[in-house]
N, C-alpha and C positions, 0 to 999 in steps of 0.2 A: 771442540765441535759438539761432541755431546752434550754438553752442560749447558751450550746455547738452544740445542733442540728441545733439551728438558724443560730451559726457561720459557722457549717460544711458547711450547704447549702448556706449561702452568699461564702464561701470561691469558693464552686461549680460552683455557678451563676458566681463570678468574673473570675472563668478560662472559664468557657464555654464563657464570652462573651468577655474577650480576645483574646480566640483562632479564635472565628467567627470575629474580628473587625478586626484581623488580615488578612481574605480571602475575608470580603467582599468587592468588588470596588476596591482594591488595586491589582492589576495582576503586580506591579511592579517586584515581585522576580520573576513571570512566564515568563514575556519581556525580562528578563535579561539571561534567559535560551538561551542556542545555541538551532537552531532547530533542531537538532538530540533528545534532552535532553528533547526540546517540545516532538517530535514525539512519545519520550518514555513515556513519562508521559503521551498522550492523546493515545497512542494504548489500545485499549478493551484487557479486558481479554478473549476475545474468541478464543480460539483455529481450526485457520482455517486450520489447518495441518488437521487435525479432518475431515475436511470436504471433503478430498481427500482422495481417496483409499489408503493404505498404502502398498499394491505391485499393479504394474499392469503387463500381459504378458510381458517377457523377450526382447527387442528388439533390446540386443545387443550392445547400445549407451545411452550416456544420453539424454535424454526428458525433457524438458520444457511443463507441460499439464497446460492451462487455463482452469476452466470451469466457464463460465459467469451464469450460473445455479444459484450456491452455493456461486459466488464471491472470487471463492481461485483459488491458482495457489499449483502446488507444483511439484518441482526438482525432478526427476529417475534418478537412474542409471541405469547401462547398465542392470544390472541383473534383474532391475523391481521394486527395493524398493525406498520407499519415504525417501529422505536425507533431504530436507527440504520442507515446505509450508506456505504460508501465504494468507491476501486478497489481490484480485483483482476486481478494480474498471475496465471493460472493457464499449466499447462502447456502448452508451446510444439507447433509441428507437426513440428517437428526439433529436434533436440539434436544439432551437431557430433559433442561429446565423447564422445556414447556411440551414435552412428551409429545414433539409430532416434527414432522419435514418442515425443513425453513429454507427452502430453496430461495433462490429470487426468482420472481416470476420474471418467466419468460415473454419477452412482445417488446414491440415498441410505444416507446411514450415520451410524455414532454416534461422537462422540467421547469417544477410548477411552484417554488420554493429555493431562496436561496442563502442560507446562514454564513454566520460568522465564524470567528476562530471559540467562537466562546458556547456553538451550539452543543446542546444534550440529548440523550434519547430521554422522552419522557418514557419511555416501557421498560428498557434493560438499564441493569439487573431489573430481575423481582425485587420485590414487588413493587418496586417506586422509581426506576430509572435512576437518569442522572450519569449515564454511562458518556464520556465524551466524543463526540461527533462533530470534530472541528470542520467547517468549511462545507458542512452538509448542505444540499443538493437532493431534494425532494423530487422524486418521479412517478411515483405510483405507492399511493396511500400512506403507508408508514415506512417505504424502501426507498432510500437515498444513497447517494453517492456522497462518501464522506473521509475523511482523515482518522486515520486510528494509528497507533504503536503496535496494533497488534494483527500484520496482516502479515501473511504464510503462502505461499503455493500450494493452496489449496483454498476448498468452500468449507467455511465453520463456522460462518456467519449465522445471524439470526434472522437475514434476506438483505439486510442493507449490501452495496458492494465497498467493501476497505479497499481506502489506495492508501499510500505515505501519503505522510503530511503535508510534505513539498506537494507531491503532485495534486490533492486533493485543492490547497491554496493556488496551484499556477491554475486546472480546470477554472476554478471560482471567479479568480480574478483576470484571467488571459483569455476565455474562452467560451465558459460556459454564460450564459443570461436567461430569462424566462423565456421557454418556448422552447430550447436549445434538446433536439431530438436525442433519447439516450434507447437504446437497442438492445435488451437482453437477449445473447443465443442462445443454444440450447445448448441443455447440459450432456 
């Protein structure tokens, strides 16, 4: 009886430290992932839908609401209900690089631009852009709603607001058009 207890638990030990030799140090299957596939795999399980009202006052049209608060954004329809939400990384209280606040401005406004999977910021990085901005959605001047890999629970932006890629691609093509009202709260 003991000798099969002993085997079960080497049997255990040897899975357990196959399964861990297999994840530690070796990120090769994760590198081989497409970054959509990354993006899936490293989205939180939080529910930032959750974190937007789920009706707001009727207004008629669909709405785009940011609120840099809570870090979500989430898609109205005209009648006021939330069709979709997710995170928003919007602009930060500093920006290093360009030594001043890079909030997104707050207000409402329309969107007046609307890119592909292949658009770029002509400004970031310094000094010559080229920073990618899939699925960007222009609102007010150089601040868009756009796809990045690099969006947080939090504001660290340079004012654009970062959603996932997915969600920046469903806004572009399910939702958003010229004219399509987007809302900054306040921070």
């Amino acid at each position: 009886m003991r000798s099969i207890a002993l085997a079960a638990i080497g049997i255990s030990v040897s899975f357990f430290l196959s399964s861990c030799s297999s994840l530690s140090g070796d990120d090769s299957q994760y590198s081989a992932l497409s970054k959509p596939q990354q993006e899936k795999l490293e989205k939180k399980t939080v529910d930032y839908a959750a974190r937007m009202p789920q009706q707001i006052t009727a207004r008629g049209e669909d709405v785009i609401i940011v609120n840099p608060r809570v870090h979500a954004w989430g898609a109205y329809d005209p009648a006021g209900n939330l069709v979709k939400g997710g995170v928003a990384t919007a602009g930060g209280d500093w920006c290093p690089d360009i030594h001043r606040p890079c909030h997104t401005r707050v207000g409402s406004y329309r969107i007046n631009s609307l890119g592909t999977a292949k658009c770029k910021s002509t400004l970031y990085p310094l000094p010559h852009g080229g920073a990618p901005m899939p699925y960007c959605m222009f609102f007010n001047g150089n601040q868009a709603l756009h796809g990045s890999y690099e969006v947080v629970d939090g504001n660290e932006s340079h004012g654009c607001v970062r959603l996932h890629v997915a969600d920046a691609e469903w806004i572009r093509f399910n939702f958003a058009h010229m004219g399509t009202k987007v809302i900054v709260e306040s921070y």
